[in-house]
C-alpha positions as CSV (number, residue, x, y, z in Angstrom):
1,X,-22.1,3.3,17.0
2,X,-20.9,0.4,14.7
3,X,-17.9,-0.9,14.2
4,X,-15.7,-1.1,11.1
5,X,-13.3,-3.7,9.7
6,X,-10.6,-2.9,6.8
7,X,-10.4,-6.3,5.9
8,X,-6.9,-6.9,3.1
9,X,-8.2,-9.2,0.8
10,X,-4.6,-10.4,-1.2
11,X,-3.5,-9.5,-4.1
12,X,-5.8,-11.4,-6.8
13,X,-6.3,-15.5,-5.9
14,X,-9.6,-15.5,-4.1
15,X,-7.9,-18.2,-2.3
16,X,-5.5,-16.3,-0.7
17,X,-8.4,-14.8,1.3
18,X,-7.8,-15.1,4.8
19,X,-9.5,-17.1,7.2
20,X,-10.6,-14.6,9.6
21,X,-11.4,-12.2,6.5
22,X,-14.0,-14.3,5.2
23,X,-15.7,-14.9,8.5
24,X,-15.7,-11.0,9.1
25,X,-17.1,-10.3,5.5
26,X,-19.7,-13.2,6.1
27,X,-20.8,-11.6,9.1
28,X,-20.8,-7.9,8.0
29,X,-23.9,-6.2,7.6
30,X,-22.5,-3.8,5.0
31,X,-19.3,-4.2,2.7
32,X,-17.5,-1.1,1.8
33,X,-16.0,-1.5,-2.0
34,X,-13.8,1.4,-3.3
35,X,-13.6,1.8,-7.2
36,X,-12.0,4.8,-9.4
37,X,-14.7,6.1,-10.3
38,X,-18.4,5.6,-9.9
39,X,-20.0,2.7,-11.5
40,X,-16.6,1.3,-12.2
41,X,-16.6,-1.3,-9.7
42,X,-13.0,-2.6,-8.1
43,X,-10.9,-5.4,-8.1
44,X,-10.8,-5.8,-4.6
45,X,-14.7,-6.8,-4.8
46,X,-14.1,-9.5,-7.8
47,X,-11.6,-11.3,-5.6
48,X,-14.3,-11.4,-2.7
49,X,-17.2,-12.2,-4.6
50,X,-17.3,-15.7,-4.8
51,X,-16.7,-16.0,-1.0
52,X,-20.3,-14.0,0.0
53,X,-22.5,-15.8,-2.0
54,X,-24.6,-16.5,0.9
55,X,-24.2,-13.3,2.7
56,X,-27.3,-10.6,3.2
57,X,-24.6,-7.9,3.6
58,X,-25.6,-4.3,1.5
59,X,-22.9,-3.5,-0.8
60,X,-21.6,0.2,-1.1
61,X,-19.0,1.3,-3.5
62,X,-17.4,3.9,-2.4
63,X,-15.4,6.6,-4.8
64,X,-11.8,6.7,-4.9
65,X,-10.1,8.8,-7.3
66,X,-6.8,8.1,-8.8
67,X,-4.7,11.5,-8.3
68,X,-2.7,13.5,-5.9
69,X,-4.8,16.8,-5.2
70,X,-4.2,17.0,-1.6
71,X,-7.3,18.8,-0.5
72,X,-9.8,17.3,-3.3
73,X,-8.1,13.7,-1.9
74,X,-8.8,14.9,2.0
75,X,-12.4,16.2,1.6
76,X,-13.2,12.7,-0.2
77,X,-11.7,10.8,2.9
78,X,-13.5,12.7,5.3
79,X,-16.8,12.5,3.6
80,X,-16.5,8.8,3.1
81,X,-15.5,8.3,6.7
82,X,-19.0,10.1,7.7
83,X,-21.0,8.0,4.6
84,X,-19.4,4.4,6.4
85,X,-20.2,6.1,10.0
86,X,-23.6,6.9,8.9
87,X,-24.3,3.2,7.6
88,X,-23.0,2.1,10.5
89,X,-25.4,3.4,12.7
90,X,-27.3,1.4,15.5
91,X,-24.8,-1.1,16.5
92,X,-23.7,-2.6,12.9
93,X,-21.1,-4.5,11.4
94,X,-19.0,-3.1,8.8
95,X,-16.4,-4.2,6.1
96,X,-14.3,-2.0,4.0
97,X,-12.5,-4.3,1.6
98,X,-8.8,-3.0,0.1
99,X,-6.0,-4.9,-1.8
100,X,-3.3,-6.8,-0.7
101,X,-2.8,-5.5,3.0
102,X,-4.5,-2.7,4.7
103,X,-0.8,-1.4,5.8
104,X,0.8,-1.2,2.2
105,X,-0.3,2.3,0.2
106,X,-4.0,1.6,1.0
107,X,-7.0,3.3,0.6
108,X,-8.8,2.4,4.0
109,X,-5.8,3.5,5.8
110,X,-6.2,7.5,4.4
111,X,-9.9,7.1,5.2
112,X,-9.1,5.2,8.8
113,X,-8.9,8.9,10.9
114,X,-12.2,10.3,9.3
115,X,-14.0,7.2,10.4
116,X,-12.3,7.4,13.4
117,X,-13.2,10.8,14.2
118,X,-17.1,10.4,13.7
119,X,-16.9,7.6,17.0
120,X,-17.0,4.5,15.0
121,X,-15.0,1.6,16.3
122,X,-11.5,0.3,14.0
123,X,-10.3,-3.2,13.4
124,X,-7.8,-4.2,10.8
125,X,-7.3,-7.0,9.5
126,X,-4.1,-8.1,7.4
127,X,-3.8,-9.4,4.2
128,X,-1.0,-10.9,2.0
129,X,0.8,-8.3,0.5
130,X,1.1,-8.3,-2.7
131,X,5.2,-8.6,-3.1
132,X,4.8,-11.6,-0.7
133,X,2.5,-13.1,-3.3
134,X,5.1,-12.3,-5.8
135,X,7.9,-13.5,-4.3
136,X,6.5,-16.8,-3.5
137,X,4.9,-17.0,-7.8
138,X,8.5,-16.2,-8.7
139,X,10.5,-18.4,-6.5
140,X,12.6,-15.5,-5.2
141,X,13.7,-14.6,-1.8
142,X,12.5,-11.2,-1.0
143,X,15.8,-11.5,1.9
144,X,18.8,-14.0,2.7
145,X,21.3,-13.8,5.8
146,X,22.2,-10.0,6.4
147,X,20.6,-8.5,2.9
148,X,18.3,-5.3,3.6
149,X,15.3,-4.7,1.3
150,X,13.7,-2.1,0.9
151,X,9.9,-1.3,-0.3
152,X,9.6,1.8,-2.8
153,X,7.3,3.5,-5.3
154,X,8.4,4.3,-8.1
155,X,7.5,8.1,-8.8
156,X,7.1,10.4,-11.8
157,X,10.4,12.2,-12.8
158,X,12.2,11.0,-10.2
159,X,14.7,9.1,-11.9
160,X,18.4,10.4,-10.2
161,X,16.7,8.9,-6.9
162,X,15.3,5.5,-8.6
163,X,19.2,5.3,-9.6
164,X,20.5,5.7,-6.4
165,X,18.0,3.5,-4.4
166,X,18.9,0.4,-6.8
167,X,22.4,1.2,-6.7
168,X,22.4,1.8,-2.7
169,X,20.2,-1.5,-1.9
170,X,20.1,-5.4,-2.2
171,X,16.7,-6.4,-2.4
172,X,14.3,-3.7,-4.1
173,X,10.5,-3.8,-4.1
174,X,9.1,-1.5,-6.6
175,X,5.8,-0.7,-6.3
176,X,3.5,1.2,-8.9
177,X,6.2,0.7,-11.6
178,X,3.9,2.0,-14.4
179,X,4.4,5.4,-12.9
180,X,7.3,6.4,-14.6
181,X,8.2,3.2,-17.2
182,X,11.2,5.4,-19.0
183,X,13.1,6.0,-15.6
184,X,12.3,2.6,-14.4
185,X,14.3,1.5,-17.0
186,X,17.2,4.0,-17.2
187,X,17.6,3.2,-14.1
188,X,18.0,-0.7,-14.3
189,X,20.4,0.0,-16.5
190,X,22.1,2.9,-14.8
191,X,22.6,0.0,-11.8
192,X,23.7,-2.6,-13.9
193,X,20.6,-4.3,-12.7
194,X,19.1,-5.4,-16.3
195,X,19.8,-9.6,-15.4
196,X,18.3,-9.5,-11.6
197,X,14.6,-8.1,-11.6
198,X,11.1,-9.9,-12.3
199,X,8.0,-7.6,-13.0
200,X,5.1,-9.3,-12.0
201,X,1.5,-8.4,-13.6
202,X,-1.5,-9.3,-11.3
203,X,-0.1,-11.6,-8.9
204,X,-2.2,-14.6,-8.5
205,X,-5.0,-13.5,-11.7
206,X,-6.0,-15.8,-14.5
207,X,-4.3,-12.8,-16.0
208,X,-0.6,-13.2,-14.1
209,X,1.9,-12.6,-15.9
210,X,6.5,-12.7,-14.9
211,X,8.8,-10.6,-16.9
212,X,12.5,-10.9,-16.6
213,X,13.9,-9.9,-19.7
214,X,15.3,-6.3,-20.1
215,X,14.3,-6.2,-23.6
216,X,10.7,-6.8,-23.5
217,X,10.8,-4.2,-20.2
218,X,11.9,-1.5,-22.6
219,X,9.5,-2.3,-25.6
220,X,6.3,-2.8,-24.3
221,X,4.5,-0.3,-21.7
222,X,5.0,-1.7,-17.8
223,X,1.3,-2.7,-16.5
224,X,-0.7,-0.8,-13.9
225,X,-1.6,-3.5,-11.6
226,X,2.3,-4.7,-11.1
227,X,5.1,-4.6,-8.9
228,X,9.1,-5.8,-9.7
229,X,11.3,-7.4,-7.2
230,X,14.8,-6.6,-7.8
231,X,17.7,-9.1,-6.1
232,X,20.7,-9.1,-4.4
233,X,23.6,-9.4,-7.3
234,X,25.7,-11.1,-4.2
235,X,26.7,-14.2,-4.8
């Protein structure tokens, strides 16, 4: 049986491709490529593109829905673990490509058991997370001396507990903002919270794009591929 790589690409800068990513995906004899839907392609695959120019690798997309129907979600993990194990056959190479890093809400890792369980070897292989990536286009400490921080999505009429997690904590990552943009902003508000927060839109992308005002958070619609770092109000 073959063995399997879920390879964290970054968050958008091709060149923030690791080192030992791009040798593994230049050395893969297939390249695993989740998308939404089929025929859709992904943006995991447009940040790795330039860097396989050369390679021979066969390219399989692989179909990720975007919803929460437990059981629909767990037969399409197990039968795309047994679709990679079945590529994978006779001693090959594969690479299954994901956003940011493997660890951090990530397809491969959902699918990671199922491949498991058909007897294919596992290796992953980090990848700048995206709030790292963030952090660093924004200038902002994600930490400083004794601050917590805590990493968080943001989740649909859930607003009372938004509240309370930017209340409670220093340094807030919020991830899939776009989830729920009216309690996203109540509860800035709620936390006094509307002068310490940049939402950034695909981090490291021709298309990048910071927002710190409060105003422009609550008249235009929050992006789907962005995150918002909240600080510390310590002084």
């Amino acid at each position: 049986m073959g063995k399997l790589y879920g390879i964290g690409v970054g968050p958008g800068d091709p060149e923030l491709l690791t080192l030992k990513a791009y040798k593994i995906l230049n050395q893969a004899d297939v390249i695993f490529c989740p998308e939404k839907k089929k025929g859709a392609g992904g943006f995991a695959f447009d940040i790795i593109k330039e860097h396989i120019k050369d390679s021979k690798a066969q390219i399989v997309n692989l179909e990720y829905p975007m919803h929460y129907k437990g059981d629909e979600l767990k037969k399409m993990w197990e039968e795309n673990g047994r679709l990679i194990s079945e590529y994978l056959k006779g001693d090959k190479t594969g690479a299954f490509i994901t956003l940011g890093d493997p660890s951090v809400y990530s397809t491969f890792m959902y699918t990671l058991p199922y491949i498991e369980a058909f007897g294919t070897e596992t290796e992953v292989v980090p990848g700048i997370p995206s709030f790292c990536a963030a952090a660093a286009i924004s200038k902002i400490p994600l930490t400083a001396w004794d601050e917590d921080l805590v990493i968080a999505p943001v989740r649909k009429n859930n607003a009372a507990d938004l509240e309370k997690l930017l209340t409670e904590h220093e340094n807030v990552v919020l991830m899939k903002p776009s989830t729920d943009s009216e309690a996203l902003v109540s509860a800035i508000q709620a936390s006094g919270r509307e002068n310490s927060f940049v939402l950034v839109e695909k981090a490291g992308t021709k298309e990048q794009r910071l927002i710190r005002e409060y105003q422009t958070l609550k008249e235009e619609p929050v992006p789907y591929l962005s995150l918002m770092i909240l600080k510390s109000q310590k002084q």
